[in-house]
C-alpha positions in Angstrom: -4.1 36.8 12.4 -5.4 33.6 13.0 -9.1 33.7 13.5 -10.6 30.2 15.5 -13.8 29.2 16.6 -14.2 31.3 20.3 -15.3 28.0 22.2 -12.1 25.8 21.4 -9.0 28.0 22.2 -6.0 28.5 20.5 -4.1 25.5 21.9 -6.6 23.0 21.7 -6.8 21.0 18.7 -8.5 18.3 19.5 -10.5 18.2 16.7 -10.6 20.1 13.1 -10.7 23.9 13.2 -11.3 26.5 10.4 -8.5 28.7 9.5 -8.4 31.5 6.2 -5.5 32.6 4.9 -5.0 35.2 2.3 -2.1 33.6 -0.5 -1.2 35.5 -4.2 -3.4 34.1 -7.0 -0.3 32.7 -9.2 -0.7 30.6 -5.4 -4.0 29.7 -5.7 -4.4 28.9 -9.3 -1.2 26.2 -8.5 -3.4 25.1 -5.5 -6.6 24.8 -7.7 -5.0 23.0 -10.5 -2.9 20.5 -8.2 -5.8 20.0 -5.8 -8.1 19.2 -10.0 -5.3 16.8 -10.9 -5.2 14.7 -7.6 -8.8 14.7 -7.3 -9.4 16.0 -4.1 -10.5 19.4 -2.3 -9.0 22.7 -2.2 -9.4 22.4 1.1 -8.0 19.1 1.2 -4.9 19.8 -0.3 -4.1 23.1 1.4 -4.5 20.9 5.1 -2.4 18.5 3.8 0.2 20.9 2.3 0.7 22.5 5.7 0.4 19.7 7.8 2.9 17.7 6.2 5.2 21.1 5.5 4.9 21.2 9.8 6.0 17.5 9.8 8.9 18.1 7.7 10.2 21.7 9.9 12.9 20.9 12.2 12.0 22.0 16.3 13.0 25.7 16.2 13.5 25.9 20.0 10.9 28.5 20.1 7.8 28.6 22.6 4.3 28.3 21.6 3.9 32.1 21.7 7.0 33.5 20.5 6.9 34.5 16.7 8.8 32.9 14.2 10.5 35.5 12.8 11.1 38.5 14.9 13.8 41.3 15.3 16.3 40.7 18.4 15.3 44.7 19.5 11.5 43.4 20.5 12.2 41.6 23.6 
């Protein structure tokens, strides 16, 4: 579920928006400590992380909509 602020939409990131996420705590204890030794935010970090992690994905083909992983049956 990804749960953004009701005025911006979903597609329109313009500007910063607010996303929680749920991760195991072995995750967020390696998050914690990297984010201590770099000197920056948890927050920081974690928006880094992913953006550069979605700079690094290939184009799947996929639309804006469709899931990433799904089972061929759900169509």
């Amino acid at each position: 579920m990804v749960s953004l602020n009701a005025r911006s939409g979903y597609r329109n990131f313009r500007s910063s928006q607010r996303l929680t996420i749920t991760v195991a705590h072995a995750t967020l204890d390696a998050l914690v400590d990297r984010s201590n030794r770099e000197g920056r935010s948890l927050s920081n970090l974690a928006a880094y992380l992913l953006e550069s992690s979605l700079d690094r994905t290939p184009n799947t083909g996929r639309g804006d909509d469709e899931p990433a992983h799904h089972s061929p049956h759900h169509r």
